[in-house]
N, C-alpha and C positions, 0 to 999 in steps of 0.2 A: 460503368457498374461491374461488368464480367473483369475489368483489369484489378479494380478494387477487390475482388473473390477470389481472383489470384492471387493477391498480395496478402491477403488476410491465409489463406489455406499455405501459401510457401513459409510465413513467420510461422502458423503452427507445424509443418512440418520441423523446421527448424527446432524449434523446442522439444519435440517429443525425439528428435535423434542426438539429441544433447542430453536430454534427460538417462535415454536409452544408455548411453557410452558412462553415466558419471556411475560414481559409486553409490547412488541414489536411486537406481530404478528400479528398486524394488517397492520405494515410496510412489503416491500418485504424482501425478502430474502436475508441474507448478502452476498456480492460475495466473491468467495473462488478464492483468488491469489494465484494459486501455486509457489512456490517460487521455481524456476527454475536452481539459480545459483551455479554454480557449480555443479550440476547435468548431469551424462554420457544424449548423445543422444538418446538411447535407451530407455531412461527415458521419455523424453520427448515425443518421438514417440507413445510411448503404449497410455500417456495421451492424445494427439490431436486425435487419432485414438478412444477414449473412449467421446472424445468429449467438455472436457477439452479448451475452449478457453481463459482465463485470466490467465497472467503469469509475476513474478514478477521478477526483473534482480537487482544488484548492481553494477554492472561494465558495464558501456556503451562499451567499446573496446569489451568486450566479448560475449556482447548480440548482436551488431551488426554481429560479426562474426556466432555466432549459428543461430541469425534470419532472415538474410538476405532473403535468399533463401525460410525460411519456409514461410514468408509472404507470397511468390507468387505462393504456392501451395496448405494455406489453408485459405479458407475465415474466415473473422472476429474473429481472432488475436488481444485480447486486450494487448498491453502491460504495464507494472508497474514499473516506479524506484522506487526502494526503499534504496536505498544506498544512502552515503553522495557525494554528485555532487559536483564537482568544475567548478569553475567559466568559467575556458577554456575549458570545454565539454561541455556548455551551448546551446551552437548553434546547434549541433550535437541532443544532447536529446531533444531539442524541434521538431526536423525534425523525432525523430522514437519512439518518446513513447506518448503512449497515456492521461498520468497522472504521473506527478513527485509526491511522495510524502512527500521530505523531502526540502521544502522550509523551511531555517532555520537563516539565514543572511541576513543583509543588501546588501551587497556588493554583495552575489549570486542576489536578486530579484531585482537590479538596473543590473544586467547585462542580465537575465531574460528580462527586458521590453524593454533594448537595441534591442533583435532579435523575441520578441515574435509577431507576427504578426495572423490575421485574417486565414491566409495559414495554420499557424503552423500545425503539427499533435497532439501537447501536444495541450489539449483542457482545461485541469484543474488543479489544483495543491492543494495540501493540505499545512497545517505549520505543520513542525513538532514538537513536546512541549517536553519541558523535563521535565516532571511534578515530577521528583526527584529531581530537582536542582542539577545532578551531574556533578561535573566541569570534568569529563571524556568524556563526552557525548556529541554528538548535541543536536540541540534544541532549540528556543526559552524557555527562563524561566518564571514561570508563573509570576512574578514581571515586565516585557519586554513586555511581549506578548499584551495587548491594544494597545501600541505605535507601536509595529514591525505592529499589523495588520493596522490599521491605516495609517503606512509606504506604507505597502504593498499598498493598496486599491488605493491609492493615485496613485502609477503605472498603475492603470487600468490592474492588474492582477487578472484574477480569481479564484478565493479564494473559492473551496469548501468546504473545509473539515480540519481535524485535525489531525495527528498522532501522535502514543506517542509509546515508548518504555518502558517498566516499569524497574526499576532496579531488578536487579536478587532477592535479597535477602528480596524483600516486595509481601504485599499482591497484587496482581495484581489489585483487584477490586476496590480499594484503587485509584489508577493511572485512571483505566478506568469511575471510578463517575469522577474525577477530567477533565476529559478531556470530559464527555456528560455534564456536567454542564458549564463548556466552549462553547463548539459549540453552545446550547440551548442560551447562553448569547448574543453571537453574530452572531444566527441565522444561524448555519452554518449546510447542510445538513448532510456531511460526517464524518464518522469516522474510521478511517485505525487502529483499532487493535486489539489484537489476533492474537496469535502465535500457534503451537504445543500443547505445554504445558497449554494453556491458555485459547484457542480460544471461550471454552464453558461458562465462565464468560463474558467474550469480548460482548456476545451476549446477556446476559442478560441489561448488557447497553446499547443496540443500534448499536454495530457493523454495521457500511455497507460493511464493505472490511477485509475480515479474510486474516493474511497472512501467510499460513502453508506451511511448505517444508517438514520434515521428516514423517508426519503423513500423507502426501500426497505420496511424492515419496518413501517413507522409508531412511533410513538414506545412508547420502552420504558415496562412497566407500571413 
């Protein structure tokens, strides 16, 4: 447990002297999503107990199953999609996550405005970009992206933020200029990226929302 409180207290060190150094720190503090999924219980228990409250899920079935319960035992539980949503669990994730991040389709954010209501618990939503253009990938493409947000807008969805994924095999900061010069364009606060591997670039762009899993929980069994 105390090697676990170490490791959680050295990553936030780390980010707050990252933060300190970039041309950002005048802004708050980017928030650290731990990325939760697939992660043993015991995982997650050390981190709520460490104090740990923002956590990030890719699979609604399975975050509903782990979180159910832990909602009503610990206060203020932010949670995070970050996985690709389909259309038919739409309903659902707007009723138990606090922020989708991976608005990425038409057809999802027409079905989005369908159930999204004043009640929802989803309060905001990011687009996610695929600033590689890679046809493997989600994502709005940066070619798309004026029109999709435009689309979106139109919905009366609210539209925080950004997220990107960068492709494995490039420079990450490459991906994350292209996506703080994005948001900057169309005035948009947020920005969801940084990984593991990453996260300390991610921040010299403006990161608001880091989203670490093995650097946080160490690597899945």
């Amino acid at each position: 447990m105390n090697q676990s409180l170490n490791k959680y207290e050295e990553l936030y060190k780390i980010i707050k002297n990252c933060h300190n150094d970039s041309f950002y720190s005048s802004k708050p503090l980017p928030k650290l999503i731990a990325v939760s999924k697939q992660q043993p219980d015991e995982k997650i228990l050390h981190a709520l107990k460490f104090g740990q409250r923002i956590f990030g899920e890719n699979k609604l079935q399975d975050a509903i199953k782990r979180w159910k319960d832990l909602l009503n035992i610990y206060d203020n539980i932010e949670l995070h999609y970050i996985g690709h949503l389909q259309t038919n669990k739409v309903r659902k994730a707007l009723n138990f996550f606090d922020v989708i991040h991976t608005l990425d389709r038409r057809n999802l954010a027409l079905e989005i405005s369908k159930y999204f209501t004043s009640t929802s618990k989803t309060k905001s939503f990011l687009i996610q970009v695929n600033t590689g253009n890679e046809k493997t990938k989600s994502g709005v493409s940066l070619n798309d992206f004026e029109d999709f947000f435009k689309f979106v807008s139109s919905l009366n969805i609210p539209v925080k933020g950004l997220m990107c994924l960068p492709p494995v095999d490039d420079e990450p900061s490459i991906h994350f200029c292209i996506l703080r010069e994005l948001a900057n364009k169309f005035k948009l606060k947020d920005l969801s990226m940084g990984m593991s591997m990453d996260f300390e670039k991610a921040i010299n762009f403006g990161s608001t929302y880091l989203r670490i899993g093995s650097s946080f929980f160490g690597k899945r069994n």
